[in-house]
C-alpha positions as CSV (number, residue, x, y, z in Angstrom):
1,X,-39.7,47.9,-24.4
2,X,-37.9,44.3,-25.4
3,X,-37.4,46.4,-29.1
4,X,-35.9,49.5,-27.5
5,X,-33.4,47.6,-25.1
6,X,-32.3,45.4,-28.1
7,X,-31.8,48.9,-30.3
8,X,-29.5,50.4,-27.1
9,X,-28.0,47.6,-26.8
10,X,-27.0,47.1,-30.7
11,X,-26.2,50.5,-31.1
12,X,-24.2,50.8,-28.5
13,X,-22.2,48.0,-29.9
14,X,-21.7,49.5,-33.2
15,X,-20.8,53.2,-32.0
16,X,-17.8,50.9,-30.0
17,X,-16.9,49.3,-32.7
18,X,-17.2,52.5,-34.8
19,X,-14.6,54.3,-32.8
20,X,-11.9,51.4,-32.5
21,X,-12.2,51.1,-36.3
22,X,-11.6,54.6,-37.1
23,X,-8.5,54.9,-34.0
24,X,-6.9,52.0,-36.0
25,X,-7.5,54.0,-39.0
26,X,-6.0,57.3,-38.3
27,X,-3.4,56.2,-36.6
28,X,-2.6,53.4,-39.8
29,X,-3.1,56.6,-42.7
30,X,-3.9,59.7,-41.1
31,X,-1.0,60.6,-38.9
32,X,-3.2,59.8,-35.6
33,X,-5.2,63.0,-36.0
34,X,-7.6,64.1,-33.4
35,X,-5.7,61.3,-31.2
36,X,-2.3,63.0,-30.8
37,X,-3.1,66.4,-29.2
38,X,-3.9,69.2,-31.8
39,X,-3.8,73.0,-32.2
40,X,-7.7,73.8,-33.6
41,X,-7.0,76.8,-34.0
42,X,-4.9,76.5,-37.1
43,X,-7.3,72.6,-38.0
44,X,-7.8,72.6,-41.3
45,X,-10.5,69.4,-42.8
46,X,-9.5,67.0,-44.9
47,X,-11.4,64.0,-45.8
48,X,-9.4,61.5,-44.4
49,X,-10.9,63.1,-40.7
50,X,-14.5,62.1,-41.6
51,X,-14.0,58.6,-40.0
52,X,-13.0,60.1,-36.9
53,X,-15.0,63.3,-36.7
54,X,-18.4,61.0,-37.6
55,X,-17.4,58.1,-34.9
56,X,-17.3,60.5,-32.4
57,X,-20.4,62.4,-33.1
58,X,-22.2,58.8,-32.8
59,X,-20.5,58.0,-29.7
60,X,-21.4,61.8,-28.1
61,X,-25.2,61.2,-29.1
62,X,-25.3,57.8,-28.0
63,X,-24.4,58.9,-24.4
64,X,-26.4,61.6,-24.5
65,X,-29.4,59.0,-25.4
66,X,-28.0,56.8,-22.6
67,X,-28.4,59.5,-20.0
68,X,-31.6,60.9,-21.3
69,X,-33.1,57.1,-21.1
70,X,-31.3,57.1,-17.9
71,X,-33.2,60.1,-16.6
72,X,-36.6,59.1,-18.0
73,X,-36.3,56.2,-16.4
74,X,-35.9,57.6,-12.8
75,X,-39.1,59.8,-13.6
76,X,-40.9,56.9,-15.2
77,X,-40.4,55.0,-11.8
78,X,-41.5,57.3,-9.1
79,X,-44.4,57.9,-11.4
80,X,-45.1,53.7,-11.2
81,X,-44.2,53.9,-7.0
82,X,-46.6,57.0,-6.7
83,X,-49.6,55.0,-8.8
84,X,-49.7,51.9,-9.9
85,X,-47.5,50.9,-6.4
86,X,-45.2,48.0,-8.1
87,X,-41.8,48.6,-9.7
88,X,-41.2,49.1,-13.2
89,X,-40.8,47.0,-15.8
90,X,-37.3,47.1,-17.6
91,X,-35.4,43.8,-19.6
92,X,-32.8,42.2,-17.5
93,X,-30.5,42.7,-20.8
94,X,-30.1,46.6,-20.1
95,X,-27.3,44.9,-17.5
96,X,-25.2,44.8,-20.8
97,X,-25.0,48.4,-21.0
98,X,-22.6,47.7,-17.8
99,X,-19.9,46.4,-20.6
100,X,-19.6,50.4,-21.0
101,X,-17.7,50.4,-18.0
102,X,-15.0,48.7,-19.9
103,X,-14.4,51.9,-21.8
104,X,-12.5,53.6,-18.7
105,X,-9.5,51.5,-20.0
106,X,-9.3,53.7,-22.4
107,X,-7.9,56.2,-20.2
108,X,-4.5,54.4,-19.8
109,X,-4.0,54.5,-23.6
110,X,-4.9,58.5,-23.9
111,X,-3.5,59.4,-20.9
112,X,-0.2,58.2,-22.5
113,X,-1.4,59.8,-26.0
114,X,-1.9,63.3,-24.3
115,X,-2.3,63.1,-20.8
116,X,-6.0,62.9,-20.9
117,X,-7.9,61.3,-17.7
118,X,-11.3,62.0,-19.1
119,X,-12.2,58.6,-19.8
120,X,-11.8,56.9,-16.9
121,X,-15.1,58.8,-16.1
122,X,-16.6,55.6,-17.7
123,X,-16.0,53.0,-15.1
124,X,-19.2,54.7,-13.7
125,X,-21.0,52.6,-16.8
126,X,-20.4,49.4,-14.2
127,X,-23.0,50.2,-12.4
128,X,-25.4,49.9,-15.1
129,X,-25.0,45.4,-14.4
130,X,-27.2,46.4,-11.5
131,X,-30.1,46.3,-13.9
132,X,-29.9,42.7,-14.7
133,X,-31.2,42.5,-11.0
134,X,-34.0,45.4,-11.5
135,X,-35.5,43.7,-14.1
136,X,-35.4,40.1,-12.4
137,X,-37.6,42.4,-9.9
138,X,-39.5,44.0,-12.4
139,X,-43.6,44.8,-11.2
140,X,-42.4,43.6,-7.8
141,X,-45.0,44.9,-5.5
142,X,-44.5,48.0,-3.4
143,X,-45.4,46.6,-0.3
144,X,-43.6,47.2,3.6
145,X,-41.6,44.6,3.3
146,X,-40.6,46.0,-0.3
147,X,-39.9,49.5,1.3
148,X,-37.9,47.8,3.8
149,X,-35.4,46.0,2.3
150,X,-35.1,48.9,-0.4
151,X,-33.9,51.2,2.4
152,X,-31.8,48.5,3.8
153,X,-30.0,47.9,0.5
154,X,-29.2,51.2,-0.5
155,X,-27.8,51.9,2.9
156,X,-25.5,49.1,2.8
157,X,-24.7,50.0,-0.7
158,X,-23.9,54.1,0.7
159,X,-21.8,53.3,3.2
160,X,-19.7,50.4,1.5
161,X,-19.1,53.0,-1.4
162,X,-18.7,56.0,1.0
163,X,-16.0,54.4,3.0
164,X,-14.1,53.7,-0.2
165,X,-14.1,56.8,-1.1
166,X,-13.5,58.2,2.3
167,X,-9.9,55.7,2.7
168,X,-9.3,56.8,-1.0
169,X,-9.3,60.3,0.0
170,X,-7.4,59.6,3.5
171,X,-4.4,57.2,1.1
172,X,-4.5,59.2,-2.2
173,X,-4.8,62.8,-0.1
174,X,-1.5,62.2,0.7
175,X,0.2,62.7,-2.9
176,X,2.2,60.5,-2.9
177,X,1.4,57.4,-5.0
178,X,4.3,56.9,-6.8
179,X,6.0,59.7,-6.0
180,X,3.8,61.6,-8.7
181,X,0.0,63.8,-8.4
182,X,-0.3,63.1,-11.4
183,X,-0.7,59.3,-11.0
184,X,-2.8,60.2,-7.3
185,X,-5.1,61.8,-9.3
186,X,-6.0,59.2,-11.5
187,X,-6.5,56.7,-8.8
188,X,-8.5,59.3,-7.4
189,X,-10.5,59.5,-10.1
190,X,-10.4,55.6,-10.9
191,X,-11.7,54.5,-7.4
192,X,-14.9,57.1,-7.2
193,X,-16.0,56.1,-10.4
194,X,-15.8,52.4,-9.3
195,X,-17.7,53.5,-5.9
196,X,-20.4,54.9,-7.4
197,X,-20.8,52.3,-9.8
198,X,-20.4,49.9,-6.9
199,X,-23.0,51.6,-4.9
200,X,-25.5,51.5,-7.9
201,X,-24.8,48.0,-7.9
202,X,-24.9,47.0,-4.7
203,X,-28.1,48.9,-3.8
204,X,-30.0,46.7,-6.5
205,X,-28.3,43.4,-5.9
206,X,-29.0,43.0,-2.2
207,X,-32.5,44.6,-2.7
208,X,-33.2,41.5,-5.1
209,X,-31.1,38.8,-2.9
210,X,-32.8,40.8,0.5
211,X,-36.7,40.0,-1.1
212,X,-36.1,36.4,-2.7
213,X,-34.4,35.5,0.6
214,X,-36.9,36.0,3.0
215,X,-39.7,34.4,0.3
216,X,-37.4,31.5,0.4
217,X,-37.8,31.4,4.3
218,X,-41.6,32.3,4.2
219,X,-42.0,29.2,2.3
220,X,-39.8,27.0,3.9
221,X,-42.3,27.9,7.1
């Protein structure tokens, strides 16, 4: 497991620093193909695209891999809840994969390229720090008091990213952030991804701060 997390971690890393190096290189010699908006239609290959067209292959397979991990990991832990009655056991080093969040920037730079919002989507990757806290509670047993503060966590966590959402909506429904839709609809976009990621978050932080604060009373007494 320790192997696999490092592996995600690395190659998540490299397919970053894959797709920065090729951006700076054809926008430096290629005439900013597949950065400046193109007609494929009339595309025709030329070697010089290979840095580009590879980089982003990687980084569409590593996100797939991301999800699909993601995914098997939701299934993997009712599976562990439903038997073994503890809570998985994941490194507290997947909360790296939260620096992915950082790639939403990105969406102020194409958005001026082209008018692409697409990768603001990423600012959902914050929520991914929550597992440094899962794997501090990692084969934590299952127990009422477990159940408990789980259900107290992600409620908190629900309605703090709900009402951000639902003031968003109220503010930004009104069109008129500077005077432009355009602009609304990116904040729109901007602040859901952050509440979600927030509420992913949230709902594994106060679960672990909920649990080691009433051991902390329990042996106090």
């Amino acid at each position: 497991m320790k192997k696999r997390t490092k592996l995600t971690i690395c190659l998540g890393v490299i397919c970053a620093l894959l797709v920065a190096i090729s951006s700076w290189y054809t926008i430096a010699f290629n005439n900013s193909r597949f950065i400046v908006p193109m007609d494929l239609s009339e595309y025709v290959f030329r070697v010089q695209d290979l840095p580009m067209i590879i980089s982003g292959v990687l980084l569409t397979l590593y996100i797939v891999n991301i999800v699909v991990l993601f995914l098997e990991s939701i299934k993997t832990n009712r599976r562990r809840e439903l038997t073994l009655q503890s809570t998985r056991t994941i490194n507290p080093k997947l909360g790296f994969l939260g620096l992915l969040g950082f790639a939403g920037f990105l969406g102020f730079w194409t958005y001026s390229v082209d008018k692409t919002i697409f990768p603001f989507v990423f600012f959902l990757f914050f929520g991914f720090f929550g597992f440094f806290y899962e794997g501090k509670m990692s084969n934590t047993l299952i127990d009422e008091r477990y159940k408990e503060n789980k259900m107290k966590a992600q409620s908190v966590a629900n309605k703090t990213s709900l009402s951000i959402i639902f003031l968003a909506i109220l503010i930004l429904g009104q069109g008129k952030l500077m005077d432009n839709l355009e602009y609304t609809l990116i904040a729109l976009v901007i602040v859901i991804a952050l509440s979600i990621a927030l509420e992913i978050f949230l709902s594994e932080y106060l679960l672990y701060h909920y649990d080691n604060d009433e051991q902390f009373d329990e042996s106090e007494e």
